[in-house]
N, CA, C and O of each residue as an XYZ file, in Angstrom:
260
protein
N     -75.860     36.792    -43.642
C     -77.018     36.124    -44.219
C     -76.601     34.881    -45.000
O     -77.043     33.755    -44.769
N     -75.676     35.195    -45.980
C     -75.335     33.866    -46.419
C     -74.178     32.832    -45.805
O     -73.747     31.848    -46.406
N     -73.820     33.216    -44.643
C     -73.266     32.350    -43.890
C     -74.149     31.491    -43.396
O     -73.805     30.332    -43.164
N     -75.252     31.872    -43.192
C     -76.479     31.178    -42.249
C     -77.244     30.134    -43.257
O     -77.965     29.158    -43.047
N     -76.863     30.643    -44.202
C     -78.099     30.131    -45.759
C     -77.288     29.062    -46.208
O     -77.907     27.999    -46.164
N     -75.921     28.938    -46.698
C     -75.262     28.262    -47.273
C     -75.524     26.802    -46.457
O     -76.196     25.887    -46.931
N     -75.047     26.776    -45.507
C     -75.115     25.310    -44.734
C     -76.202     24.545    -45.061
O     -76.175     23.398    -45.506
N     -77.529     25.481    -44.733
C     -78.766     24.762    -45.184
C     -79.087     24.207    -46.477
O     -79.612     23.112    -46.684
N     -78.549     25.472    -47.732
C     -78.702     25.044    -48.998
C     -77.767     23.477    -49.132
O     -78.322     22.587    -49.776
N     -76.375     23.178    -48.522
C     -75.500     22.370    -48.872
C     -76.497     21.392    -48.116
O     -76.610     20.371    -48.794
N     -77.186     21.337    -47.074
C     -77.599     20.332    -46.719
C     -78.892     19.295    -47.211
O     -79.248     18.167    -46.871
N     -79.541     20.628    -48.506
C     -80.549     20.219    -49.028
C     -80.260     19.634    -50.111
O     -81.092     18.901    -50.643
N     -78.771     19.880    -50.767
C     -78.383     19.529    -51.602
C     -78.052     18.186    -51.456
O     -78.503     17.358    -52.247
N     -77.225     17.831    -50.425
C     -76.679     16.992    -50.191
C     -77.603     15.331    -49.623
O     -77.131     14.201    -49.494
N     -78.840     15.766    -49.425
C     -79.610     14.704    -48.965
C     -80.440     14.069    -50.524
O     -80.567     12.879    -50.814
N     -80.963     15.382    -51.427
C     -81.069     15.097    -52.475
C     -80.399     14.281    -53.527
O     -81.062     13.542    -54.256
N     -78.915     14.408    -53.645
C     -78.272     13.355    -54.088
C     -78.003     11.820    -53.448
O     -77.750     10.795    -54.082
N     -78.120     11.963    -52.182
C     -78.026     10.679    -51.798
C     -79.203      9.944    -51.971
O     -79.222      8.736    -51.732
N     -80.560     10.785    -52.512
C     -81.660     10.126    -52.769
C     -81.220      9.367    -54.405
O     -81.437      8.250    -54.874
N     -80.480     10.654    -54.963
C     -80.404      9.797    -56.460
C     -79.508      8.784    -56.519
O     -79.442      7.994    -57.461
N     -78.611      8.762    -55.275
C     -77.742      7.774    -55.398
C     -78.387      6.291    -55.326
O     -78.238      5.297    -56.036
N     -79.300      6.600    -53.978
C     -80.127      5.360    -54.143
C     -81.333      4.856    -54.920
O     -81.689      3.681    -55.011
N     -81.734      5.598    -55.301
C     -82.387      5.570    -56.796
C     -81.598      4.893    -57.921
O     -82.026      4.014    -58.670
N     -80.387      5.437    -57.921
C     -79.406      4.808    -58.908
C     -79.253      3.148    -58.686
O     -79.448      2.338    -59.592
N     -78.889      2.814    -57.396
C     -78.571      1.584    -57.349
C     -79.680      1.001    -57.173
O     -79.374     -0.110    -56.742
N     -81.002      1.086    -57.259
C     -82.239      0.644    -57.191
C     -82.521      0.025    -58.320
O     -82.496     -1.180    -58.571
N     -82.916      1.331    -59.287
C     -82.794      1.017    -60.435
C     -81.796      1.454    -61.604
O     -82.052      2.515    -62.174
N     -80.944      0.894    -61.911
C     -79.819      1.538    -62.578
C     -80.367      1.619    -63.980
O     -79.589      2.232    -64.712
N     -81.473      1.190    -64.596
C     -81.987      1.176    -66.075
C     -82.117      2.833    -66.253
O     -81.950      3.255    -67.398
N     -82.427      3.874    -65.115
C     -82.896      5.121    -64.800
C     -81.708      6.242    -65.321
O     -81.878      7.345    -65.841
N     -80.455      5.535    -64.982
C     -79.053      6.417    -65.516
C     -78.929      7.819    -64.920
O     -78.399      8.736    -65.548
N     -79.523      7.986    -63.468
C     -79.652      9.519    -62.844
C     -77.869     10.170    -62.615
O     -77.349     11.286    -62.626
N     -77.351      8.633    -62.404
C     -75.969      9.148    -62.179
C     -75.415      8.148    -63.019
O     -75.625      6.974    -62.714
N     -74.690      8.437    -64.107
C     -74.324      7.799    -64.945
C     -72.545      7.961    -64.476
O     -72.163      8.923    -63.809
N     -71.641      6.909    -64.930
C     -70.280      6.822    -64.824
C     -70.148      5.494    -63.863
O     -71.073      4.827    -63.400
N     -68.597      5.284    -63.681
C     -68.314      4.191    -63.083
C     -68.472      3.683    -61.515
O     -69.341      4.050    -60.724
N     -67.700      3.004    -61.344
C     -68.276      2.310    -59.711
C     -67.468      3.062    -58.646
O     -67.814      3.328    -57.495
N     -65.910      3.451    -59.494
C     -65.338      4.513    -59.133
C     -66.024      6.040    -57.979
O     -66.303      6.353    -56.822
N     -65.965      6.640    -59.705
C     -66.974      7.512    -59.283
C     -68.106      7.619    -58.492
O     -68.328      8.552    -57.721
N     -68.889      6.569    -58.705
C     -70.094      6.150    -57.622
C     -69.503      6.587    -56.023
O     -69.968      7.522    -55.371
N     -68.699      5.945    -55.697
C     -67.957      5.676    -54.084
C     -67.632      7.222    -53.909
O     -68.050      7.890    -52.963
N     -66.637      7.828    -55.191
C     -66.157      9.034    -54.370
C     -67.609     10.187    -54.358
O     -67.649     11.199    -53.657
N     -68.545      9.806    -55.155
C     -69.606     10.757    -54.548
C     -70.006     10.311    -53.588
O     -70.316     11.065    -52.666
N     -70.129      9.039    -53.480
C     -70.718      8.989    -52.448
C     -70.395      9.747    -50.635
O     -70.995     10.240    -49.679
N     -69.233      9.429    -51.038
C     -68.167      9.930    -49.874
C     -68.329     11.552    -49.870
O     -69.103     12.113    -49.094
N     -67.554     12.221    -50.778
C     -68.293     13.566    -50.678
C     -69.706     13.762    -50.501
O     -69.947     14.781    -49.853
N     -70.800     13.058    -50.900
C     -72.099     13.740    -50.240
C     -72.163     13.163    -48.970
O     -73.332     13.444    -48.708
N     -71.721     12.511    -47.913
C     -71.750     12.151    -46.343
C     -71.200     13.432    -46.079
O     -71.730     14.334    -45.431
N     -69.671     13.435    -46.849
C     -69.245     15.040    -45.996
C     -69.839     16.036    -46.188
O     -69.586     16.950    -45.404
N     -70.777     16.279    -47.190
C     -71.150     17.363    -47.067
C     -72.209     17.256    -46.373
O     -72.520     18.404    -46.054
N     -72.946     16.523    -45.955
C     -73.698     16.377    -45.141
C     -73.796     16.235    -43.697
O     -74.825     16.261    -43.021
N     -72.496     16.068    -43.278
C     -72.022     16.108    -42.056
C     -71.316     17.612    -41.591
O     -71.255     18.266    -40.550
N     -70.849     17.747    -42.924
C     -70.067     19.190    -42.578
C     -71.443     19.942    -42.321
O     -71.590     20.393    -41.185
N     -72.615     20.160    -43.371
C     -73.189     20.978    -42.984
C     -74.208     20.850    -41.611
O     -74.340     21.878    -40.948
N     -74.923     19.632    -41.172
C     -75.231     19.897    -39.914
C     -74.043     20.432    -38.857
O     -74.309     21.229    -37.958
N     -73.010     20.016    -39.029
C     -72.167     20.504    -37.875
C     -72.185     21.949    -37.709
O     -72.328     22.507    -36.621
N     -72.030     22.555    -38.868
C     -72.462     24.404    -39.434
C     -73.426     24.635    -38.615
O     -73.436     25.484    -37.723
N     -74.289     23.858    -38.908
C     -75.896     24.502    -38.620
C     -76.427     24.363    -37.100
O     -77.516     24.830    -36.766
N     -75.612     23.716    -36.249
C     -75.410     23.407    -34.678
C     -74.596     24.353    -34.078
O     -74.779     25.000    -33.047
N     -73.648     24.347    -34.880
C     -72.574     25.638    -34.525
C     -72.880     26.956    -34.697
O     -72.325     27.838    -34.041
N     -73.601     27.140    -35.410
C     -74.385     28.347    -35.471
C     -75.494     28.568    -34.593
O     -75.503     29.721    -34.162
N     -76.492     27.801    -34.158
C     -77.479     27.747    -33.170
C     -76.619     27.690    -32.085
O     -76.751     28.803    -31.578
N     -75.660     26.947    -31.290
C     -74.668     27.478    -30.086
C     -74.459     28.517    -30.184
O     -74.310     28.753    -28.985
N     -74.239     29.828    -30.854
C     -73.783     30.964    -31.091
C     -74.507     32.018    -30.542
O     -74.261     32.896    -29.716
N     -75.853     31.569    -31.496
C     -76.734     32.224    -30.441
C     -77.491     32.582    -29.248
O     -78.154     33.619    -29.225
């Protein structure tokens, strides 16, 4: 069950932040993600992967069945 669940949750997660990301650089007066330009990039980068990792999950699991 939570093999099946997790992917989806990471994927809901993961689209959600890329909303605040762009929210962030929209309006940065908003401070949703506060820290440097640094930081900015490597989330950014981790939320693609997790967003990629988890559709790939969630395909791989529908082949299965």
């Amino acid at each position: 069950m939570l093999r099946r669940l997790l992917p989806h949750l990471c994927l809901v997660c993961s689209i959600m932040m890329l909303v605040f990301i762009v929210i962030d650089q929209i309006n940065p007066a908003m401070r949703i993600i506060g820290g440097n330009d640094v930081f900015n990039h490597f989330l950014l980068i981790f939320t693609l992967l997790v967003l990629v990792t988890s559709l790939w999950t969630i395909c791989d699991h529908r082949r299965q069945c």
